[in-house]
Phi, psi and omega in degrees: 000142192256136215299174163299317177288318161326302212292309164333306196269324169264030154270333167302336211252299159347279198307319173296329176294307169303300191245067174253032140326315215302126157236169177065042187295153184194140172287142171246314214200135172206142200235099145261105199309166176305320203302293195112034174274340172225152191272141166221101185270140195229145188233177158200130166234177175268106168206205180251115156296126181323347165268068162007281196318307204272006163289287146001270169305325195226349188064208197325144161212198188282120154252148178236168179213166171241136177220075166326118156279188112309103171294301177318317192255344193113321191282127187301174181242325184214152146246116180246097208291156181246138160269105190261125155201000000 
């Protein structure tokens, strides 16, 4: 099984793969289900929003992602955007 800091370090290393704009990336939340099967790394960065308007009006902004692990292997399973509000 694999530790919170591992698990942490590959949604970060996801999320870069993906996004590597992102910047002032930061852990908000990390989840080990009751089973203990899976990891839920919750990330926040710094980006360009999916809104024109609100790009536009504001640059940058907090964006969140949910990122489900394997807790045994590791392996991400999703990038899931989180909606905070």
């Amino acid at each position: 099984m694999i530790d919170v800091k591992e698990a942490t370090d590959k949604a970060k290393e996801h999320l870069t793969v993906f996004f590597p704009e992102a910047e002032n990336v930061q852990l908000e939340e990390v989840e080990l289900t009751k089973d203990k099967a899976h990891w839920l790394i919750t990330l926040s960065y710094e980006g360009v929003s999916n809104s024109v308007a609100s790009s536009l009006l504001v640059g940058k902004s907090v964006l969140y992602m949910i990122f489900p692990l394997d807790a045994k292997t590791g392996t991400v399973l999703s990038m899931k955007i989180r909606d905070i509000k």
